[in-house]
N, C-alpha and C positions, 0 to 999 in steps of 0.2 A: 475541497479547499482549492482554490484559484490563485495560482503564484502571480504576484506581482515580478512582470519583466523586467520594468522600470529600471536605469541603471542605478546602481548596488550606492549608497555614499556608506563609505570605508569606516567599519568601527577605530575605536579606539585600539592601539595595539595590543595593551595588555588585558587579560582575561580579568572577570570580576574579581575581588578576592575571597577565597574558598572551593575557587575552579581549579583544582588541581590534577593533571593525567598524565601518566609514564612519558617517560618522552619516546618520539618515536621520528622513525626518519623521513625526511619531504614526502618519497614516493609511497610510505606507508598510509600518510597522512589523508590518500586521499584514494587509498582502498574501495571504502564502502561505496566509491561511486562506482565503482567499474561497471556491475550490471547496469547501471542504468546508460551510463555513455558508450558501453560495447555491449550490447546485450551477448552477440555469438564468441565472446572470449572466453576460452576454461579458465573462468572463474574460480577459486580454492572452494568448495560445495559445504567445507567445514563454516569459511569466516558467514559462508551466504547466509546460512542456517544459526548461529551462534545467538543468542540470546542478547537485545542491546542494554550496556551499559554506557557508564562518565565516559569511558575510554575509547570510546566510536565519537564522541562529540569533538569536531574541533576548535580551536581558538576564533573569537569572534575577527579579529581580524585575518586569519587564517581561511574563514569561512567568506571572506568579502571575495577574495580572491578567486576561490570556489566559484561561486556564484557569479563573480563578472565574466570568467574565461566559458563557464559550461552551463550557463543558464539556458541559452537556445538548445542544447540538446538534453539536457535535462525536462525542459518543457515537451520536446516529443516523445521522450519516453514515456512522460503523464499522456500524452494525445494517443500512443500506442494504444495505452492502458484502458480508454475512457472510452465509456459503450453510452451515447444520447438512449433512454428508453422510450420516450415521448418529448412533448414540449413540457414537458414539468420536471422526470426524474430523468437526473443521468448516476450513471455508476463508474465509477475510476476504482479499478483492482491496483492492489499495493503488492510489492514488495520491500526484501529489508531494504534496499536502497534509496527506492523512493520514500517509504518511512522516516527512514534516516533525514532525509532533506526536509521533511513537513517538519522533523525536531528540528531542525536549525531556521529554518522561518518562521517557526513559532516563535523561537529566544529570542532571534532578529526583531522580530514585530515587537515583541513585548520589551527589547531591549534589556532582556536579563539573562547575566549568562553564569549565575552564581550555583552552586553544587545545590541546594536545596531546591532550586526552580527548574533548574537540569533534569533532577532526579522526577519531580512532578512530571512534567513534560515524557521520560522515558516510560514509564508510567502507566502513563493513560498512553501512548501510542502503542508501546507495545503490545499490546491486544487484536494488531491487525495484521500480525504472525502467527497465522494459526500452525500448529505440525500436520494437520494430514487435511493439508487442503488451499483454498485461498483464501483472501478477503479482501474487502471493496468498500471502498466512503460514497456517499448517499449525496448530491446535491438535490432539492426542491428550488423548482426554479418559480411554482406560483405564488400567490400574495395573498396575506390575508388569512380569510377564514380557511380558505381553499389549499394554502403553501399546511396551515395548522394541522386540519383533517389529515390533508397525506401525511405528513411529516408523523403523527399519530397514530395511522393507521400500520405504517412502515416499521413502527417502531414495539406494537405492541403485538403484532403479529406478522413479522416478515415472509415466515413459513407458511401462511398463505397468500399472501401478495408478492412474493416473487421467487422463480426456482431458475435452475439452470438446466438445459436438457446436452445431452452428449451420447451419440449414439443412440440406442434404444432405453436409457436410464436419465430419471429426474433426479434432482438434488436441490430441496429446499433449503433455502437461505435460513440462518440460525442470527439470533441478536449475538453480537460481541459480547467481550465480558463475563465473567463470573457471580458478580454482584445481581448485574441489572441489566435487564436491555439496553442498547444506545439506538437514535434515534437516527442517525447520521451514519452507521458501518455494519455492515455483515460479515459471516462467513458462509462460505459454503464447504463443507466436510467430503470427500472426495474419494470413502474408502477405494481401493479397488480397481479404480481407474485409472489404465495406463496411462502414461504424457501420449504416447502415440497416435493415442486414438482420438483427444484435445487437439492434435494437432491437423492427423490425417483430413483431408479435406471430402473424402469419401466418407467418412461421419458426419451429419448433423449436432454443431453446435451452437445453442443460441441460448438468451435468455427472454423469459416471461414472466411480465405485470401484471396483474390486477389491481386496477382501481374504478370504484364506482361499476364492479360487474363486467367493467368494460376489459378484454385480454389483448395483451399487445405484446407479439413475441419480435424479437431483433437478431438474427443472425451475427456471432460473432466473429470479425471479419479477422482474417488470415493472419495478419502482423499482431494482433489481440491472441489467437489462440495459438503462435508461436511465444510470446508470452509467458502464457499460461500455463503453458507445458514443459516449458523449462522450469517455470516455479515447482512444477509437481514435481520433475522428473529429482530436481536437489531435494527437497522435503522426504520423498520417498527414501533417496540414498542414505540419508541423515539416519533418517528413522531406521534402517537397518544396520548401519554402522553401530550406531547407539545398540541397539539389540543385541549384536557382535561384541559387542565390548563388556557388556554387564558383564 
């Protein structure tokens, strides 16, 4: 998804009615960006990891604000993120923050910000939080029969057409979702692997395509796999707090 830079025109002040969320204070309000506007800030690793609900979304006019003060560095955190694979597929890895944001430009765009179309919205994104690993939204940049096929072939078998390599281990790409493949987002499952070694630059990491036979590997560049390794290194902490606390 491609955010619109464009400056922001100001919703209405008050939330739909049936938008209803705790009340919480200014500087609370505007939490879930932190990873993305300071990525090296000790983040709380609880709120990073927490499951999104109503109560991460904020008021549309609240959100105007958002978005006119931190939209340029919110867009470089998506540029951080975003790996071109060729001239057709690029891959942008999410986290919950940046997630966070794709929900409020969605309601933005659709112009609904009422607790039923909220909850839709949390929904389907959340599924690009995976626990023991990453995941990434899929642009097709060709036209036609040609955007269809890939779009297709990505969709029905990602785990052949495209893996991740890190050090001496591969890790094919999985379809999102429980239901059904998607056609647009993967994950990739990451048992076992330290943040360290995503990050160390004396490891090889990169990723590899296949399309039409043809393989097309991209090294992942430095500011990407510091990233990346910060996502694992919370996921991983979570996951054993969680364990610790059963």
């Amino acid at each position: 998804m491609e955010f619109d830079a464009s400056p922001a025109s100001r919703p209405a002040a008050t939330a739909a009615e049936g938008h209803r969320r705790r009340p919480r204070a200014p500087l609370e309000e505007l939490a879930w960006l932190r990873d993305a506007i300071v990525p090296n800030q000790n983040a709380r690793p609880q709120r990073a990891l927490q499951p999104l609900d109503i109560n991460d979304v904020l008021t549309p006019d609240v959100f105007a604000v958002v978005r006119a003060l931190y939209m340029p560095r919110l867009l470089d955190a998506q540029q951080q993120r975003r790996v071109r694979l060729n001239a057709e597929v690029t891959l942008t890895f999410q986290n919950r923050s940046t997630v966070l944001f794709r929900v409020h430009e969605l309601l933005r765009s659709n112009d609904r910000w009422d607790s039923e179309f909220i909850q839709v919205t949390l929904d389907d994104c959340r599924r690009l939080l995976p626990s023991n690993g990453v995941a990434a939204t899929l642009e097709v940049h060709a036209t036609g029969h040609r955007r269809q096929r890939i779009t297709e072939e990505l969709r029905a078998r990602p785990f052949d057409t495209l893996c991740m390599f890190v050090g001496n281990r591969w890790f094919d790409a999985q379809p999102v979702g429980s239901a059904r493949p998607n056609g647009d987002s993967v994950s990739f499952e990451l048992p076992g692997l330290a943040p360290s070694t995503l990050i160390d630059p004396r490891f090889d990491a990169e990723l590899a395509l296949v399309i039409d036979d043809e393989l097309v590997e991209v090294p992942l560049r430095a500011d990407t796999r510091v990233a990346l390794g910060e996502d694992l290194r919370r996921s991983q902490n979570h996951d054993r707090r969680a364990r610790r606390d059963r």
